[in-house]
C-alpha positions in Angstrom: 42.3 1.2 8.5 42.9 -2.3 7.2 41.9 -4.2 3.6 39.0 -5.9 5.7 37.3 -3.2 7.5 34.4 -2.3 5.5 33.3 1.1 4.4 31.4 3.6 7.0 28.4 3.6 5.7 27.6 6.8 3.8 31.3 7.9 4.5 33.6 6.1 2.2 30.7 4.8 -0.5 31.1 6.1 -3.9 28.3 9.5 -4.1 25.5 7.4 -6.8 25.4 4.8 -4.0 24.8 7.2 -1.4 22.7 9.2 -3.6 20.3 5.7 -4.5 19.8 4.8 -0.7 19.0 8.3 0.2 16.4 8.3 -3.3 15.0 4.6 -2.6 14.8 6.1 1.4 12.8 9.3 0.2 10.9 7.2 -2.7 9.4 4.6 0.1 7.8 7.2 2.3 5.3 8.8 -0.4 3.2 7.5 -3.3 6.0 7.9 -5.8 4.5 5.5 -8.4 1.0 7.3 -7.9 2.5 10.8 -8.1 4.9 9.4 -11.8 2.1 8.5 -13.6 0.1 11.2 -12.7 2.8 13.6 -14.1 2.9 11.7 -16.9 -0.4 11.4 -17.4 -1.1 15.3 -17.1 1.6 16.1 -19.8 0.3 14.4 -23.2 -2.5 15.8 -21.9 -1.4 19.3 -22.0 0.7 18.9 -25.1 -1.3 17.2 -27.8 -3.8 20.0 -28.4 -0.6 22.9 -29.3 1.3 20.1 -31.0 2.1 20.4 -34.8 3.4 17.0 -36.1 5.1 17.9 -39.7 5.3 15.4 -42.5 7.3 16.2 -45.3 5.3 19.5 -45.9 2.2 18.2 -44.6 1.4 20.1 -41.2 -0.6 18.1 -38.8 -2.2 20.0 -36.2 -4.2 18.9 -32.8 -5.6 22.2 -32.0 -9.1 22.0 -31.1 -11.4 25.0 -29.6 -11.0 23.0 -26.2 -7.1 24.1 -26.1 -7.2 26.0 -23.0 -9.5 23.3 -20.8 -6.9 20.5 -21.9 -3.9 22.8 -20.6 -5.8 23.4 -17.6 -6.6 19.9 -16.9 -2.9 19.1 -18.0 -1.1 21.4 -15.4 -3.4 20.2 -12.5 -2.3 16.7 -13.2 1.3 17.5 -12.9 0.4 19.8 -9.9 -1.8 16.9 -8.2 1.3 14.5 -9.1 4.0 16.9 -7.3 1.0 16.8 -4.6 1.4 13.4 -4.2 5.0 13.4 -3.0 5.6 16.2 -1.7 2.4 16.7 0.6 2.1 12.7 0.9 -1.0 13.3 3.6 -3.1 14.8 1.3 -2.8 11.4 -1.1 -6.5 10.5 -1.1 -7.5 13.9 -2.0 -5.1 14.2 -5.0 -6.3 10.6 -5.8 -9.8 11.3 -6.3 -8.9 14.8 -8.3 -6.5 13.0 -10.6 -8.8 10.4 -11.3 -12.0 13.3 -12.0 -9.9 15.2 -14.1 -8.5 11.5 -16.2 -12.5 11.0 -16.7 -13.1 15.2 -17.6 -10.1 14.9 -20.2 -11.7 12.2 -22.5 -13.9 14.7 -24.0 -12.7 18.1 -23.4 -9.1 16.7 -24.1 -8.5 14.9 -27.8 -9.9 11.8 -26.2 -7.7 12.3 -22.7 -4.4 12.6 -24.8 -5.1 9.7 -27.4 -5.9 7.8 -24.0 -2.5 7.4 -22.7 -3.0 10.3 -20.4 -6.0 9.3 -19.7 -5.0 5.8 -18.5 -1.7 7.1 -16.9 -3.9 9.8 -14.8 -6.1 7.3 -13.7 -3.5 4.8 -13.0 -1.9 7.2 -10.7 -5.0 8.3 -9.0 -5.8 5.1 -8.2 -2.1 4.4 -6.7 -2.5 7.2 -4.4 -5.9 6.1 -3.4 -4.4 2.5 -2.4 -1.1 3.7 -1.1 -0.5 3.8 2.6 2.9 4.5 4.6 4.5 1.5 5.9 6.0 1.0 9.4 9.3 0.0 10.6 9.6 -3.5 11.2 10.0 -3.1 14.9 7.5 -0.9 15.4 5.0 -3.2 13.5 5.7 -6.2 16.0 5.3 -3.7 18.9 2.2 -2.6 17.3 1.0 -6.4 16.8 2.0 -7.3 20.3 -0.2 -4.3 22.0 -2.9 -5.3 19.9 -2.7 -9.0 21.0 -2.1 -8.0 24.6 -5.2 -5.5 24.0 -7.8 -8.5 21.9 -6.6 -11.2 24.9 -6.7 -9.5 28.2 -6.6 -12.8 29.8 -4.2 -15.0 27.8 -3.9 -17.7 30.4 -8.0 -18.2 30.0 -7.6 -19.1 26.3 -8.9 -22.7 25.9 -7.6 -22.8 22.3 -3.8 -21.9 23.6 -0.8 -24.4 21.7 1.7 -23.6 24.2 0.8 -25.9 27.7 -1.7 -29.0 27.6 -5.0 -28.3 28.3 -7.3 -30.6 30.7 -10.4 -31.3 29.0 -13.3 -29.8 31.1 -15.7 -32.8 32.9 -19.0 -33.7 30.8 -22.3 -33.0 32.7 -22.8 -36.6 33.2 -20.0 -37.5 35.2 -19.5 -36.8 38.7 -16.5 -36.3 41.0 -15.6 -39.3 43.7 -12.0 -38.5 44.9 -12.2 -42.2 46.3 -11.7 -43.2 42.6 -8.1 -43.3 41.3 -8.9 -45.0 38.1 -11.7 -45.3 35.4 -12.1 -47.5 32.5 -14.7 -46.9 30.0 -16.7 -50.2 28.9 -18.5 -50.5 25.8 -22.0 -49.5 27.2 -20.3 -46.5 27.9 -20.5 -46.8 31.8 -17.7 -46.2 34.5 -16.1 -48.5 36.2 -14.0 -47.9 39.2 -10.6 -50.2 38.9 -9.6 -49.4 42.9 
């Protein structure tokens, strides 16, 4: 193996390389942005209410009689956001029950975790509403050539094709004498024959 030959691909790389293409590979196929803030929407969510924030000797406490709804609503947000890329089909679904349970948290929830879960939850839902799979770039160019082929059966019947010089088509008023080689319009707009 000489200086110049590169690297097999995947072979002789260095493991985090290998490890970010295979990671940026797995990311692109699901709604991995949708599913993130989902998780992370679902988690201040769950936590705020059993927090204790301490201050010196001060004890602050978020625990409200709404505890057990806000860790509910918490653990389905993560579960929806694992949902999301690991079952990527079943996006839509986990959309719509993210963003329900963002709007449910904001008053069984401290305000849908001081609004940053709430807003994460229903940034994510709405990610994995919009999200769609993409398509290989050759397969995409097959696809749009089918569809053309499909939309123009006749392609040589187009009258607005680029490609060849198209004849205009006769007006009504004229007529056909193949005894006349040439015309030449006059300003009255008659015809006439120069042969």
């Amino acid at each position: 193996m000489s200086a110049e030959t590169s690297a097999a691909q995947g072979r002789d790389e260095h493991f985090l390389r290998v490890f970010r293409r295979g990671f940026r590979t797995w990311r692109g196929q699901r709604p991995f942005w949708a599913g993130l803030f989902t998780m992370l929407g679902g988690l201040p969510i769950a936590y705020l209410p059993y927090a204790d924030l301490r201050l010196g000797n001060i004890t602050l406490a978020m625990a409200t009689t709404a505890g057990a709804g806000s860790l509910i609503i918490g653990v389905l947000l993560v579960t929806l956001g694992l949902t999301m890329w690991f079952q990527a089909p079943v996006r839509v679904f986990s959309g719509i029950a993210a963003i329900v349970l963002a709007l449910i948290s904001i008053p069984v929830a401290n305000i849908g975790g001081f609004l940053i879960g709430f807003l994460c939850a229903l940034l994510g839902g709405a990610l994995a509403i919009s999200w769609a799979p993409g398509t290989p770039a050759s397969e995409a160019a097959a696809h749009a050539a089918k569809a053309d082929l499909m939309d123009d059966p006749h392609p040589l019947d187009d009258p607005h094709r680029m490609d060849e010089p198209t004849v205009p088509a006769p007006r009504a008023d004229e007529v056909y004498d193949p005894n006349v080689t040439e015309t030449t319009a006059h300003a009255d707009g008659g015809r006439n024959s120069a042969g």
